[in-house]
RODRENSE-124601 format. One record per residue: residue number from 1; y, z, x of N, C-alpha, C, O in turn. Coordinates in nm, 3 decimals. Atoms other than C-alpha are relative to their C-alpha. Layout:
N
  num     n_py     n_pz     n_px    ca_py    ca_pz    ca_px     c_py     c_pz     c_px     o_py     o_pz     o_px
  NUM        Y        Z        X        Y        Z        X        Y        Z        X        Y        Z        X
...
***
This chain:
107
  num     n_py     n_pz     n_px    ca_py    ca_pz    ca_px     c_py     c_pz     c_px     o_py     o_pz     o_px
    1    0.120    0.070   -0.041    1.407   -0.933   -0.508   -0.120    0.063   -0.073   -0.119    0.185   -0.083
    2    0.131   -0.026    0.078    1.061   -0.908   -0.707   -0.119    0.002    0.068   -0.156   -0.112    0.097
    3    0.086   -0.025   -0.018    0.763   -0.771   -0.574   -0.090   -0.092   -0.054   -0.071   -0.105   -0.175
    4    0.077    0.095    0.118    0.496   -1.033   -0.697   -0.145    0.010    0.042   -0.232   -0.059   -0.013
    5    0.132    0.000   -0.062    0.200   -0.958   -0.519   -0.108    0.121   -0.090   -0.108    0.243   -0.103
    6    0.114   -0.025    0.071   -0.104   -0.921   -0.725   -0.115    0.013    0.047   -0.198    0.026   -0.043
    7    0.103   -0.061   -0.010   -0.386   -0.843   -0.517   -0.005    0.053    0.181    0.018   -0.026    0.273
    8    0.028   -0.053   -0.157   -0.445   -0.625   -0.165   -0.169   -0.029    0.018   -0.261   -0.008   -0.062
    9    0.145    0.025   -0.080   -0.760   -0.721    0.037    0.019    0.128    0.085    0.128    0.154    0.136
   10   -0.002   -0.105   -0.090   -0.859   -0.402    0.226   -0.164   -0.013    0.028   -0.261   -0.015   -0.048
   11    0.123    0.052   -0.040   -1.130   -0.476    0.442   -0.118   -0.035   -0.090   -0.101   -0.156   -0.074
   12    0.057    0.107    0.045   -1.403   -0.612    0.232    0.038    0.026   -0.204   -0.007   -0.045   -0.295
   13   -0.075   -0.002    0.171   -1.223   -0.496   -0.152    0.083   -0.078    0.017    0.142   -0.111    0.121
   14   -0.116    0.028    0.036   -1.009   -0.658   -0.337    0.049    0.086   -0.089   -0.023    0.123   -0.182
   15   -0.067   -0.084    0.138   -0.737   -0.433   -0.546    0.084   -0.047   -0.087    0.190   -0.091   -0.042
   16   -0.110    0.065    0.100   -0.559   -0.549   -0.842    0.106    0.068    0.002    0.098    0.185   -0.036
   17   -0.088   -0.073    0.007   -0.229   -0.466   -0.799    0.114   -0.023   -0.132    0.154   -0.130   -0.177
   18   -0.030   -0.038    0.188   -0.054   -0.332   -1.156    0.157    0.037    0.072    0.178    0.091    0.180
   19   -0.141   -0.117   -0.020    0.358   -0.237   -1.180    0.005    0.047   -0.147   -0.018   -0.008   -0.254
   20   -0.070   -0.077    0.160    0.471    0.003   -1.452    0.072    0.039   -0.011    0.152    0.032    0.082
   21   -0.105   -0.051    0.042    0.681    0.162   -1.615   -0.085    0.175   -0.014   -0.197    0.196   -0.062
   22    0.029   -0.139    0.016    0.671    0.588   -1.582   -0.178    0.027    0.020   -0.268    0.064   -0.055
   23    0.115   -0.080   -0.023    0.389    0.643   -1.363   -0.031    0.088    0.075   -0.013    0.108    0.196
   24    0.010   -0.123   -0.116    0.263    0.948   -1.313   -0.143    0.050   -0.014   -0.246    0.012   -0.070
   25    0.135   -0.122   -0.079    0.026    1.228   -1.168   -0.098    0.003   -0.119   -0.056    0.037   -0.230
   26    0.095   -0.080    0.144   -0.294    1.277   -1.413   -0.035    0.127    0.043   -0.128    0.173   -0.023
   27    0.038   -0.138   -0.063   -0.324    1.617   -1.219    0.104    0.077   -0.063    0.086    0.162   -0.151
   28   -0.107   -0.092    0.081    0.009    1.749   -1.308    0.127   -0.066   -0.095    0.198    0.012   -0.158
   29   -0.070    0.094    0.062    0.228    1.456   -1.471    0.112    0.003    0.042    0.202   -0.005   -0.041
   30   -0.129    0.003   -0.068    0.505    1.470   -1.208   -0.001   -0.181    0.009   -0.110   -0.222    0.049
   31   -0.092    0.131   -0.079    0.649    1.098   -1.136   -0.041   -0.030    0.143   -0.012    0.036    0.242
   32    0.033    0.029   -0.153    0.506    0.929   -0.847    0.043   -0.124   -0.032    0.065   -0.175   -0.142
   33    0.012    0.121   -0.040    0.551    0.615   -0.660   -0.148   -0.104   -0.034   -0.145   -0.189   -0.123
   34    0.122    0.048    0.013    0.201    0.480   -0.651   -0.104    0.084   -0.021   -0.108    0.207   -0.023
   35    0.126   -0.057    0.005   -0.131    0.521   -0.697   -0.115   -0.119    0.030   -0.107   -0.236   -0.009
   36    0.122    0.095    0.027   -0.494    0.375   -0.603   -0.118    0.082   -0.046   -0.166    0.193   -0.024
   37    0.131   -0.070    0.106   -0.766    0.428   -0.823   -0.146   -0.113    0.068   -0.173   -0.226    0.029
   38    0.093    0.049   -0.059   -1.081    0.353   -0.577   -0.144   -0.078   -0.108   -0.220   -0.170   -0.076
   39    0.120    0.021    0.052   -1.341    0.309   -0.827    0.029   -0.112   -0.121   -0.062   -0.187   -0.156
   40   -0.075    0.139    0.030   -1.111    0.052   -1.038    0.050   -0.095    0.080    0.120   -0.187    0.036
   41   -0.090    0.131   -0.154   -0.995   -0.162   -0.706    0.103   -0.018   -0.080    0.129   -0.134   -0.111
   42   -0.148    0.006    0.073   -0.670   -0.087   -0.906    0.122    0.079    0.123    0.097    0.194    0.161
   43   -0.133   -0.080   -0.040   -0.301    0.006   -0.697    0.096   -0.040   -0.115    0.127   -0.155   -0.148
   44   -0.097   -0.018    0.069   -0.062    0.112   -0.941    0.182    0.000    0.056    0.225    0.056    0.157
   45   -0.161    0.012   -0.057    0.321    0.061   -0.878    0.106    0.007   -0.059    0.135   -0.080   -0.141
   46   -0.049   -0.013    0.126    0.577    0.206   -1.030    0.137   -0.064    0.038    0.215   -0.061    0.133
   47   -0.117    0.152   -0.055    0.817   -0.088   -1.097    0.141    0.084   -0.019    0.202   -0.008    0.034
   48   -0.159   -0.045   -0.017    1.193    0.112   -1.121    0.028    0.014    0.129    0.150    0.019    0.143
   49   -0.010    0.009   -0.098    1.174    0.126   -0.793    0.069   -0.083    0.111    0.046   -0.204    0.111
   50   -0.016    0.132   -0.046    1.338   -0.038   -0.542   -0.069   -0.134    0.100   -0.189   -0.122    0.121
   51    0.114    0.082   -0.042    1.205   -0.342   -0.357   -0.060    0.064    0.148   -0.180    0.071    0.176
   52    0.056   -0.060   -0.091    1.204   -0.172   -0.029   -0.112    0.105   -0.015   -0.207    0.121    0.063
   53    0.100   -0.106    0.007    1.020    0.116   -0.177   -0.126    0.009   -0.055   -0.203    0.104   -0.047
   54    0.081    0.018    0.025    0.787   -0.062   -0.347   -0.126   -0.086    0.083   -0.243   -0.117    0.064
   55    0.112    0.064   -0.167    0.649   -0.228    0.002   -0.027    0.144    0.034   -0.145    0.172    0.010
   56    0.034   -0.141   -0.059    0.645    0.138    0.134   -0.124    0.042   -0.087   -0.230    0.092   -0.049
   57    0.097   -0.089    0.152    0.456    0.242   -0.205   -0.129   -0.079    0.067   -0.221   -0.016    0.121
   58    0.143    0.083   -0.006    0.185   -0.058   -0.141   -0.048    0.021    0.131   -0.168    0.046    0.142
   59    0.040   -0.040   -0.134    0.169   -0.003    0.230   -0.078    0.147   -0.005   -0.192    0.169    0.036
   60    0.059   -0.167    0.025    0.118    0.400    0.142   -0.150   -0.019   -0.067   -0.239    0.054   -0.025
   61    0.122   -0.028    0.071   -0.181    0.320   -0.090   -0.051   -0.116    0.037   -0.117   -0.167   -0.054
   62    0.093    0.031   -0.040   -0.320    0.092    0.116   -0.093    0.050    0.161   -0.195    0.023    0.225
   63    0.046   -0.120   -0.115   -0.369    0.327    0.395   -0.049    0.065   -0.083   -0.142    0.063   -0.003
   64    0.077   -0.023    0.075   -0.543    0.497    0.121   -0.122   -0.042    0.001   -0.236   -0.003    0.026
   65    0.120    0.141   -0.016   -0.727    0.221    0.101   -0.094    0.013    0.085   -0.205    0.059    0.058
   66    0.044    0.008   -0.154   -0.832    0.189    0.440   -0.089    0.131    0.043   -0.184    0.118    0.120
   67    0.021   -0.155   -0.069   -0.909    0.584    0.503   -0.113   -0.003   -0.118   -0.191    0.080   -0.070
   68    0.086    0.031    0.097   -1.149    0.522    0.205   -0.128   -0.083    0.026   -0.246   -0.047    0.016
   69    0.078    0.077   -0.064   -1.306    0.245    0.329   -0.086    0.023    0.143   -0.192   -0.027    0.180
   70    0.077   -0.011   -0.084   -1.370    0.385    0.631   -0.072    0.116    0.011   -0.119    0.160    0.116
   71    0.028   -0.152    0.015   -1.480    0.714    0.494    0.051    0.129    0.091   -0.016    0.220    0.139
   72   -0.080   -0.087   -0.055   -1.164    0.898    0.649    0.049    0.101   -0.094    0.077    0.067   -0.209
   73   -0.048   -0.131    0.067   -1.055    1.247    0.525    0.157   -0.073    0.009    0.208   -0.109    0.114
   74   -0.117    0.037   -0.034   -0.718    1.123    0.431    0.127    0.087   -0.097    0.162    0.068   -0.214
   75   -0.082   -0.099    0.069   -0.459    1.410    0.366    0.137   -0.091   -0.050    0.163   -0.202   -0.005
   76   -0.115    0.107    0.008   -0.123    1.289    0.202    0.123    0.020    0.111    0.220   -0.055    0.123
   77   -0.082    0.014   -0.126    0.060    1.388    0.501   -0.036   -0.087    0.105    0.052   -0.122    0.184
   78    0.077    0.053   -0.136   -0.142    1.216    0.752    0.071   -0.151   -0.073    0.175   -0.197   -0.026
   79   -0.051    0.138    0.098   -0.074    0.877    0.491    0.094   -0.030    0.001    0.113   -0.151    0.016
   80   -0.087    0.056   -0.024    0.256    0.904    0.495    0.056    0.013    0.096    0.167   -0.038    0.104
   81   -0.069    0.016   -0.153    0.338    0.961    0.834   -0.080   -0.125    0.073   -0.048   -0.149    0.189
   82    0.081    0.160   -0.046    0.104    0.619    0.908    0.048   -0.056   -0.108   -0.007   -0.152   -0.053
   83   -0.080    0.102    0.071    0.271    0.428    0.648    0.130    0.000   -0.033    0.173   -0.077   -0.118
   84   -0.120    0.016   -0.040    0.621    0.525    0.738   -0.033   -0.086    0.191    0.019   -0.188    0.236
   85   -0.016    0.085   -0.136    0.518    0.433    1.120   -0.028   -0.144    0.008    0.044   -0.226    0.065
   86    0.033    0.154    0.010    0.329    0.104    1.048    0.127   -0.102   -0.090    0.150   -0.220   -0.064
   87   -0.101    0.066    0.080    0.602   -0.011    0.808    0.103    0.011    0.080    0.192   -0.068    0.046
   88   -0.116    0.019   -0.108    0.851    0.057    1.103   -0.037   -0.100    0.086    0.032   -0.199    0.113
   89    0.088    0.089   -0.139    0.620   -0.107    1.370    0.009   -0.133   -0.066    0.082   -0.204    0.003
   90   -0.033    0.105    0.069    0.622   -0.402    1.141    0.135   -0.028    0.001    0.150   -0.141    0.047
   91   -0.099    0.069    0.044    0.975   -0.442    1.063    0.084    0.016    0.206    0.151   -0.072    0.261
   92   -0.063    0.066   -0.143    1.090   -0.381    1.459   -0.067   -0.073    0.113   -0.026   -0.073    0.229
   93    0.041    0.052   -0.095    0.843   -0.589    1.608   -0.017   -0.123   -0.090   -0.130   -0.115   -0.140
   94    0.034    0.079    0.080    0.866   -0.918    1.389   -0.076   -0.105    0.069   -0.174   -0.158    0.016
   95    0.057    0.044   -0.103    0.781   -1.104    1.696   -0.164   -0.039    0.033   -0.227   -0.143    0.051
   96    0.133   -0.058   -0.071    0.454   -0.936    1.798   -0.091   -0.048   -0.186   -0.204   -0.096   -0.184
   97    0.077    0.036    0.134    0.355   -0.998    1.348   -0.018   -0.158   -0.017   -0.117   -0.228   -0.041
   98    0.016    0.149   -0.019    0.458   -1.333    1.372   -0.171   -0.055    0.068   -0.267   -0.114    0.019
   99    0.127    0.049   -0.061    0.190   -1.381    1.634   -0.148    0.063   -0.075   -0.251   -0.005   -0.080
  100    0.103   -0.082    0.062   -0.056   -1.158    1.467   -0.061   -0.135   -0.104   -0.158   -0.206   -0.078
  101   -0.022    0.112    0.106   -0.035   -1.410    1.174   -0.081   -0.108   -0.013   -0.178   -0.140   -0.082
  102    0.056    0.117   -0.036   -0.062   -1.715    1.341   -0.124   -0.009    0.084   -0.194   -0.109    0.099
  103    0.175   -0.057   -0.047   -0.374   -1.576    1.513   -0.073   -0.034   -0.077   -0.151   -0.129   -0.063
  104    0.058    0.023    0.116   -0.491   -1.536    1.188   -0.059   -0.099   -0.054   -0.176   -0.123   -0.086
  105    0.050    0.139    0.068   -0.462   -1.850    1.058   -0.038   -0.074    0.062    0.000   -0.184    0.021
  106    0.080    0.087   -0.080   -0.651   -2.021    1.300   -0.123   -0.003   -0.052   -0.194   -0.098   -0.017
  107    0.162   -0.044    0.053   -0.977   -1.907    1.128   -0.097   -0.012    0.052   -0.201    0.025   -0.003
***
């Protein structure tokens, strides 16, 4: 399955979302999953990945996102222990998103 999603809305940004090939750290050039680059409204994604991990990846850096936006100190532990839980809370409550949704689209 192919990831195809090209742009995250995080409260009032939009980020262009990029996949690549071999992306990594500009700090130390280890191999990461993602990246968001705040001041480009760019999330990076590194496409070898698999599809599950590349929802985790975009979920992870958009809690980024978010902790940014709201001018939260956001350590990378704190990030990924909220974008392993929300990405659970999502997939065992499909129910409770469903409705979320269709909330939504009522406008």
């Amino acid at each position: 399955m192919k990831l195809d999603i090209k742009k995250s809305k995080i409260l009032g940004s939009f980020y262009d979302v990029e996949y690549v090939d071999d992306l990594r750290d500009p700090d130390d050039g280890h191999k990461i999953s993602g990246r968001i680059i705040e001041a480009d409204k760019v999330i990076k994604i590194e496409k070898s990945q698999s599809f599950q991990s590349k929802l985790q990846t975009l979920m992870h850096e958009d809690i980024h996102g978010l902790c940014w936006e709201y001018v939260v100190d956001d350590p990378e532990k704190i990030v990924r222990q909220f974008a392993s839980g929300f990405f659970a809370l999502i997939i065992d409550n499909p129910e409770f998103i469903k409705k979320i949704l269709k909330f939504a689209s009522k406008g």
